[in-house]
C-alpha positions as CSV (number, residue, x, y, z in Angstrom):
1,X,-8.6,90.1,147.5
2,X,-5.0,90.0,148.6
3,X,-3.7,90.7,144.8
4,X,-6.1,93.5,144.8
5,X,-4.8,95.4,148.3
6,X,-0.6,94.1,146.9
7,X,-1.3,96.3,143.7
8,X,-3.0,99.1,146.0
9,X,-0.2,99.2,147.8
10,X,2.5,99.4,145.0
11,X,0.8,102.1,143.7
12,X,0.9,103.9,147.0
13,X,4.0,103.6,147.1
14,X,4.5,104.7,143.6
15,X,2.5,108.1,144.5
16,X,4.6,108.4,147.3
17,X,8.2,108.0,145.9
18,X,7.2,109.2,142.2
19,X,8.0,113.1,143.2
20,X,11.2,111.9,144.7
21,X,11.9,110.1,141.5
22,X,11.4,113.4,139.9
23,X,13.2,115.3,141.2
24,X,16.3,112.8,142.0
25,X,16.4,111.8,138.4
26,X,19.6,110.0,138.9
27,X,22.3,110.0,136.3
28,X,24.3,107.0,134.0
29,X,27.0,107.6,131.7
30,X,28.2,104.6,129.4
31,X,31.1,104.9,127.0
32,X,32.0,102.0,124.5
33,X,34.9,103.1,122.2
34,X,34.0,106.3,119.9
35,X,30.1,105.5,121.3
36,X,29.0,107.5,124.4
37,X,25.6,107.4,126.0
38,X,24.4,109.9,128.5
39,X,20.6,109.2,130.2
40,X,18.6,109.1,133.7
41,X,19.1,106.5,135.6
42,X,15.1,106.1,135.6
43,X,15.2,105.8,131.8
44,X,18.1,103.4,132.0
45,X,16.3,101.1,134.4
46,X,13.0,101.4,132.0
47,X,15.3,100.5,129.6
48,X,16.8,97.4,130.9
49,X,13.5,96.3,131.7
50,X,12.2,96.9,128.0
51,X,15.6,95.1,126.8
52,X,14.5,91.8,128.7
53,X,10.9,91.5,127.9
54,X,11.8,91.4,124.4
55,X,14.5,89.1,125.1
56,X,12.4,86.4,126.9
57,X,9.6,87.1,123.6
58,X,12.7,86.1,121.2
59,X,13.2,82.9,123.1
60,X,9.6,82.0,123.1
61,X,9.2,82.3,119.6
62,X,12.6,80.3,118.5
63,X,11.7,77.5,121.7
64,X,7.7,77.5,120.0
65,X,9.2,77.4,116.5
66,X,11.6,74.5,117.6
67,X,9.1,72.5,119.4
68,X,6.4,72.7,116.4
69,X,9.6,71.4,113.9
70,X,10.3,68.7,116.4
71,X,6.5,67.6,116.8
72,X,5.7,67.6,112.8
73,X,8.8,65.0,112.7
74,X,7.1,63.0,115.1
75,X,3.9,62.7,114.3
76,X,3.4,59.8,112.9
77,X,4.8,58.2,115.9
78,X,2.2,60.2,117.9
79,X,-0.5,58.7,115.7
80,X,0.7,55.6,116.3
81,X,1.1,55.7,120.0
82,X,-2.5,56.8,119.9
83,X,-3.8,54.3,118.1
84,X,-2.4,51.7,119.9
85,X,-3.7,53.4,123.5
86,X,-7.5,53.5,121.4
87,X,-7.3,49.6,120.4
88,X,-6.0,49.2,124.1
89,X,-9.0,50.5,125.3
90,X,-11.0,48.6,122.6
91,X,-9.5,45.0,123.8
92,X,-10.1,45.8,127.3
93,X,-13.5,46.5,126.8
94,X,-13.9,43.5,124.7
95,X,-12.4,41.1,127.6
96,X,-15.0,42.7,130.1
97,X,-17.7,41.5,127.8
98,X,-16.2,38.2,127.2
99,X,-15.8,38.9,123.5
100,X,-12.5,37.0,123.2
101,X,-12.0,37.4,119.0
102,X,-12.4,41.0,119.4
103,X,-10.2,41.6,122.5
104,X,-7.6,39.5,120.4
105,X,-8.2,41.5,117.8
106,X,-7.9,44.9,119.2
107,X,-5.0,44.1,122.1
108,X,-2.8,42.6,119.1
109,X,-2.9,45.5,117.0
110,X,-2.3,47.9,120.1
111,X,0.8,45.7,121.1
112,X,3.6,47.1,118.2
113,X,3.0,50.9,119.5
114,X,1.7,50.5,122.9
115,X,3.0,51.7,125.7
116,X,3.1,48.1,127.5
117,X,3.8,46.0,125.0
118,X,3.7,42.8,127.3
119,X,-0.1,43.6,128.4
120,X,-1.4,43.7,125.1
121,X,0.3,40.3,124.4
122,X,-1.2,38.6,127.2
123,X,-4.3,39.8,127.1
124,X,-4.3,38.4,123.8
125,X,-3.2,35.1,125.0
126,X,-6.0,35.1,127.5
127,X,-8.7,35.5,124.8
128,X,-6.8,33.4,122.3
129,X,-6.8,30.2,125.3
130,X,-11.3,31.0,125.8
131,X,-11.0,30.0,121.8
132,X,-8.8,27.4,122.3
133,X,-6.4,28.7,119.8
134,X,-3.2,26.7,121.3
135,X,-1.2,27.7,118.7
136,X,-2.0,31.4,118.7
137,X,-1.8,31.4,122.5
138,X,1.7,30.1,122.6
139,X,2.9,32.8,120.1
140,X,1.3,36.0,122.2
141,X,3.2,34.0,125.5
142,X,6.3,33.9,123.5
143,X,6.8,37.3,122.0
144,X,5.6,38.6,125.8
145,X,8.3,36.9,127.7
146,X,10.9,38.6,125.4
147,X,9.6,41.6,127.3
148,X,11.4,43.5,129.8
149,X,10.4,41.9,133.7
150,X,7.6,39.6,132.1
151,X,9.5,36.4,132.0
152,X,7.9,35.2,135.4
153,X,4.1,36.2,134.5
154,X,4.4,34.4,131.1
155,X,5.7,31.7,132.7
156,X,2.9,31.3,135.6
157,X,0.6,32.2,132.5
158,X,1.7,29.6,130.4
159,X,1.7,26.8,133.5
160,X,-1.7,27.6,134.3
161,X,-3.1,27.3,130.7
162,X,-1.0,24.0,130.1
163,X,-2.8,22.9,133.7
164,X,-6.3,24.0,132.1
165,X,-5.8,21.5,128.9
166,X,-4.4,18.8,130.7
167,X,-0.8,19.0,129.7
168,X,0.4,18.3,133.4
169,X,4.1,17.2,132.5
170,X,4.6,20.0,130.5
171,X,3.0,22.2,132.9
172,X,5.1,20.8,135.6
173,X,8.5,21.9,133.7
174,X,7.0,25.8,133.3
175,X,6.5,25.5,137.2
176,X,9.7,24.3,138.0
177,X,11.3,27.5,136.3
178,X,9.5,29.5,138.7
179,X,10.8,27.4,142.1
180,X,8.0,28.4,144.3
181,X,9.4,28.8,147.9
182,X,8.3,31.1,151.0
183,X,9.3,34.0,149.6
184,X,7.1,33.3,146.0
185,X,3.8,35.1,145.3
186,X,0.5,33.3,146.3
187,X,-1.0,32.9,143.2
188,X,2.3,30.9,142.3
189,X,2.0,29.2,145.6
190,X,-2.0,28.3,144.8
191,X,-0.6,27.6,141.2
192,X,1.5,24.6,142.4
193,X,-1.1,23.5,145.3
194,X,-3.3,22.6,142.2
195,X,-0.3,21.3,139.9
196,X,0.5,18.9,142.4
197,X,-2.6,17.6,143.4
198,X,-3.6,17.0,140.1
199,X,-0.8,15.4,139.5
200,X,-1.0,13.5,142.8
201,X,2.9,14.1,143.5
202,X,2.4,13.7,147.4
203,X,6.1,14.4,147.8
204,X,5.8,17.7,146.6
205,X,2.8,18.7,148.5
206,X,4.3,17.2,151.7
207,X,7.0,20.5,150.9
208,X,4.7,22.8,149.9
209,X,2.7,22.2,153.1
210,X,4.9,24.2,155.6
211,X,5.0,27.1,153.3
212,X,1.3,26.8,152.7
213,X,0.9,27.3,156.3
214,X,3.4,30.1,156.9
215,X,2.2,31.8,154.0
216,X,-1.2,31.4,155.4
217,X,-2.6,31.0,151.7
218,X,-5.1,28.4,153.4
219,X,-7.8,28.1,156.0
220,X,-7.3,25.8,159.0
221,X,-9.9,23.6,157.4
222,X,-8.3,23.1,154.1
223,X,-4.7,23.1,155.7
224,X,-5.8,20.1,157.8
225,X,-7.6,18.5,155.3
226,X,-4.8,18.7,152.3
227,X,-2.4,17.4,155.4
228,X,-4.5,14.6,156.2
229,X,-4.6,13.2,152.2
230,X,-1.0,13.7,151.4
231,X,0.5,11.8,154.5
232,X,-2.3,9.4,154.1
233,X,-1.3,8.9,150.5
234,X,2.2,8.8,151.5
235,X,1.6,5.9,153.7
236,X,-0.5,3.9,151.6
237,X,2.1,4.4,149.2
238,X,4.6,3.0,151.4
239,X,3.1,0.2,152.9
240,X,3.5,-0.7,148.8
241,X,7.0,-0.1,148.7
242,X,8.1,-2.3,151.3
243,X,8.3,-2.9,155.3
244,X,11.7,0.1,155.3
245,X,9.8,2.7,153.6
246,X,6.8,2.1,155.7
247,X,9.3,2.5,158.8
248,X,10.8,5.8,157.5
249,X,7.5,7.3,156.5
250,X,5.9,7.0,159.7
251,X,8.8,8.2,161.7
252,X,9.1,11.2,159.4
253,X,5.5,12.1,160.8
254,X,5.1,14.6,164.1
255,X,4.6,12.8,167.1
256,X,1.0,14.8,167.4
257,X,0.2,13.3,163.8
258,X,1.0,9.6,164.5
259,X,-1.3,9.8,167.0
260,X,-3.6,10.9,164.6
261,X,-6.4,7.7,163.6
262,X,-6.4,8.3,160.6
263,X,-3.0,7.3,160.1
264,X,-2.4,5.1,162.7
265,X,-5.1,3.0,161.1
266,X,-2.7,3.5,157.5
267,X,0.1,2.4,159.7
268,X,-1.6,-0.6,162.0
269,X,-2.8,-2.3,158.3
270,X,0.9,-2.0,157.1
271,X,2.2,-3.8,159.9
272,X,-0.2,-6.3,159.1
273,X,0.9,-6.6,155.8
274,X,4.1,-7.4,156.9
275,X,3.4,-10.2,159.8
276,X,3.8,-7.2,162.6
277,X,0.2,-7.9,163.4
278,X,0.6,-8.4,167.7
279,X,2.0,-4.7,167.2
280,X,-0.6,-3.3,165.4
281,X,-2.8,-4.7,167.9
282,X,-1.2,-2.8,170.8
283,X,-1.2,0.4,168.3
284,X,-5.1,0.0,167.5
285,X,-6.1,-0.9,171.6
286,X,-4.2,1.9,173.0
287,X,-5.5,4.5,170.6
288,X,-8.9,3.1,171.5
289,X,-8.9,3.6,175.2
290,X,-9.2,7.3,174.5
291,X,-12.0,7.5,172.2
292,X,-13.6,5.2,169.3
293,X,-13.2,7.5,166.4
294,X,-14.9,6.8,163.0
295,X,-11.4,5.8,161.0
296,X,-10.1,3.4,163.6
297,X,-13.4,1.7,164.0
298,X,-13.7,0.7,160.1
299,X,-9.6,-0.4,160.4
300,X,-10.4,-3.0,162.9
301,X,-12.4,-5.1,161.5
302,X,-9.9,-5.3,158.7
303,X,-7.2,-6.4,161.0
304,X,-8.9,-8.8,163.4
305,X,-9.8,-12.1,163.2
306,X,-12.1,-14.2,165.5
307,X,-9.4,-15.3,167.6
308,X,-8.4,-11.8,168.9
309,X,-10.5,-10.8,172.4
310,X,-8.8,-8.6,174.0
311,X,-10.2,-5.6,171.5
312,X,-13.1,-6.9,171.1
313,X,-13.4,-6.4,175.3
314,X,-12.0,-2.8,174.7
315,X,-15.1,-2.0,171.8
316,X,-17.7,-3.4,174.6
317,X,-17.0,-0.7,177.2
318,X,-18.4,1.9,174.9
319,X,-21.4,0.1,173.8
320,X,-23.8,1.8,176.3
321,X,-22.0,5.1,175.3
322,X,-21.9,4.9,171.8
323,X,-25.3,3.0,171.3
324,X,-26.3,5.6,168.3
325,X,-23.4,5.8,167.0
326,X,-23.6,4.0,163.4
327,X,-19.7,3.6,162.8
328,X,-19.7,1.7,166.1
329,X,-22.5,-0.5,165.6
330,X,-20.8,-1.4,162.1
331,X,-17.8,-2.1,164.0
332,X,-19.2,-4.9,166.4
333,X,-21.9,-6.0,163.3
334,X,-18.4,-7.4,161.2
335,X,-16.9,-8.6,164.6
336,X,-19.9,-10.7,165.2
337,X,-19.8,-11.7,161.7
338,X,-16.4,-13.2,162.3
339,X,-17.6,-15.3,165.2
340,X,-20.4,-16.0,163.8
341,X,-22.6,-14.7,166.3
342,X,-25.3,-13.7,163.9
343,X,-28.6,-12.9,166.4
344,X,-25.6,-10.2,167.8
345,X,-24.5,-8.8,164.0
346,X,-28.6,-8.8,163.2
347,X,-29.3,-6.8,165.8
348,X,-26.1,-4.5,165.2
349,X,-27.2,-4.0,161.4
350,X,-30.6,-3.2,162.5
351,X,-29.1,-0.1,165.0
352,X,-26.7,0.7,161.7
353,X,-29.9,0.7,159.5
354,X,-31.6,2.7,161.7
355,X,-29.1,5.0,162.3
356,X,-27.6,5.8,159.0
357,X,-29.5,3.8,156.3
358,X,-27.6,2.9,153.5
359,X,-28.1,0.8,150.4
360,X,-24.6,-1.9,151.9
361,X,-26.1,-1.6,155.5
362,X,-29.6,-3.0,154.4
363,X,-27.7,-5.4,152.1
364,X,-25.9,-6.5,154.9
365,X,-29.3,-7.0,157.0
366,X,-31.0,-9.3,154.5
367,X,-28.1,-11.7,154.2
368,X,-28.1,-11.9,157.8
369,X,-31.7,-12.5,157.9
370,X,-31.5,-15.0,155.7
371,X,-28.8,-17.1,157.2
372,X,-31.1,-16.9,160.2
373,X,-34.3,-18.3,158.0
374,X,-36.0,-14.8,158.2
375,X,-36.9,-15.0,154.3
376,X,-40.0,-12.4,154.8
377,X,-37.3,-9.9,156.7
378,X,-34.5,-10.7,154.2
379,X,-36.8,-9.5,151.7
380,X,-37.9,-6.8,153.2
381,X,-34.3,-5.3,153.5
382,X,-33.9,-6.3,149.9
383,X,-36.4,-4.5,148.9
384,X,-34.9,-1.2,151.6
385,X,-31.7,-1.4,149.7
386,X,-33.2,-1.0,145.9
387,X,-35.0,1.9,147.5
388,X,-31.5,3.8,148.1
């Protein structure tokens, strides 16, 4: 509508200004050497208009003609190109439907002309490792890292695949290259959680933890949990070494974490180990005036013997209060044991059968019973345990 009232207007003007242009007809004059040209200046502007729209159609036929002698040079490399782009498409489809000779097929012969080169090649890789083609696999992974910015996905590639067939040392040197820190991408980050764990290199995962955190690539479940193993690990490991190591490693943890049963009973059964028994004693009955928990209860009855009374008073002020508690009643079931109180470790088993039947509790029970003479009983818990 607005093009429509523009050219209405033009032409009203035109009407308008066209006697005018009549009768003021305007006059131009041009001499060039012996040439002279005498015309109205309304014929001269016609003119120049004339003399530009052929100009502009001259330089649209020699910029076509160009173009279309350019184009037939090229076309094979057009073909090509295209080609590639179709047996692109081809691959991709194929890895959608899990058809991994096909998408090897296809993304390799769309690698030499494609547009991404690197892609193609380990895509290829991808189907050629669902084959098992180890060989194959490595030569896509190669001839992709000579590619331009590729040399860090090959090589996170090529560490995973290596973690997939078990080759854990050399996937350990492909994950060095990449020198995860903060400031590396999660899946490298997930890539060298797994690495190490397979490889149980509890060194490694105790300085990965921190940027595990801050990089918030885990839960507060899993973070805890992986935290928990590796300094567990690292004490047990430790306690091996030798009464120093021990030392260090426990001082290395947070003050929060050595408070922490779970290693405090590590910690209290390396001491022992090393005839530092009267202060794994104070370790174990000051963490238990705050609260029984399941790990310290099974450490004690590793550490004590039937001479020591003092934690045995400290378990007895929770036996009202942790009556159904089965780690509990376990607890006091092996002290008894060790003074050979056996009507007391009877009737402990019994709540621990109860409680949480397992096949060693009711094991437990029927050697009780019959040290006591209950044959019937004994047998009777015998027969509980093959049940389980």
């Amino acid at each position: 509508m607005i093009k429509i009232l523009i050219l209405l207007l033009i032409v009203l003007i035109g009407l308008c200004i066209s006697p005018w242009l009549v009768g003021n007809t305007g006059y131009v004059y041009i001499a060039a050497g012996d040439y002279q040209i005498e015309t109205s200046l309304v014929f001269g502007i016609i003119a120049l208009i004339i003399f530009y729209a052929v100009f502009q159609i001259l330089e649209w036929i020699v910029v076509t003609a160009i173009n279309l002698m350019l184009r037939s040079r090229f076309i094979p490399h057009h073909w090509r190109r295209r080609s590639a782009k179709k047996h692109t498409l081809m691959g991709a489809l194929a890895l959608a439907e899990e058809d991994w000779p096909a998408a090897e097929r296809a993304m390799i012969k769309g690698a030499d002309n494609g547009e991404l080169p690197a892609l193609n090649l380990l895509a290829a890789a991808r189907a050629a490792q669902y084959q098992q083609k180890i060989a194959e696999r490595d030569q896509y992974l190669n001839r992709a890292a000579a590619q331009p910015l590729a040399a860090n996905a090959v090589t996170t590639t090529r560490t995973r695949y290596l973690l997939k067939q078990g080759e854990l040392t050399l996937a350990r040197v492909e994950l060095d290259k990449l020198s995860p820190t903060s400031k590396s991408k999660a899946p490298v980050l997930k890539l060298a959680l797994e690495l190490h764990q397979a490889q149980e290199d509890w060194d490694a995962l105790k300085l990965l933890l921190p940027i595990l955190k801050k990089r918030q690539i885990l839960d507060d479940t899993q973070l805890n949990e992986l935290n928990i193993a590796t300094h567990s690990a690292l004490l047990q490991a430790a306690t091996i070494k030798g009464e120093e190591a021990l030392e260090q490693c426990w001082q290395w943890l947070p003050r929060s974490e050595r408070n922490q049963s779970q290693f405090l009973a590590i910690y209290a059964m390396g001491l022992c180990r090393f005839n530092r028994k009267d202060q794994a004693m104070k370790l174990l009955s000051k963490k238990l005036r705050s609260s029984p928990e399941p790990t310290l209860l099974q450490a004690i009855p590793e550490i004590t013997t039937a001479q020591d009374t003092e934690i045995r008073k400290e378990l007895l002020k929770y036996e009202v209060t942790h009556e159904n508690n089965a780690d509990y009643q376990t607890c006091l079931a092996k002290l008894y044991q060790q003074t050979r109180d056996m009507k007391e470790a009877k009737i402990c088993w019994q709540n621990v059968c109860r409680l949480e039947p397992t096949k060693a509790s009711w094991l437990a029970l029927a050697r009780i019973q019959e040290q006591l003479g209950e044959q019937s009983n004994a047998n009777q818990s015998y027969r509980q345990a093959a049940n389980l």
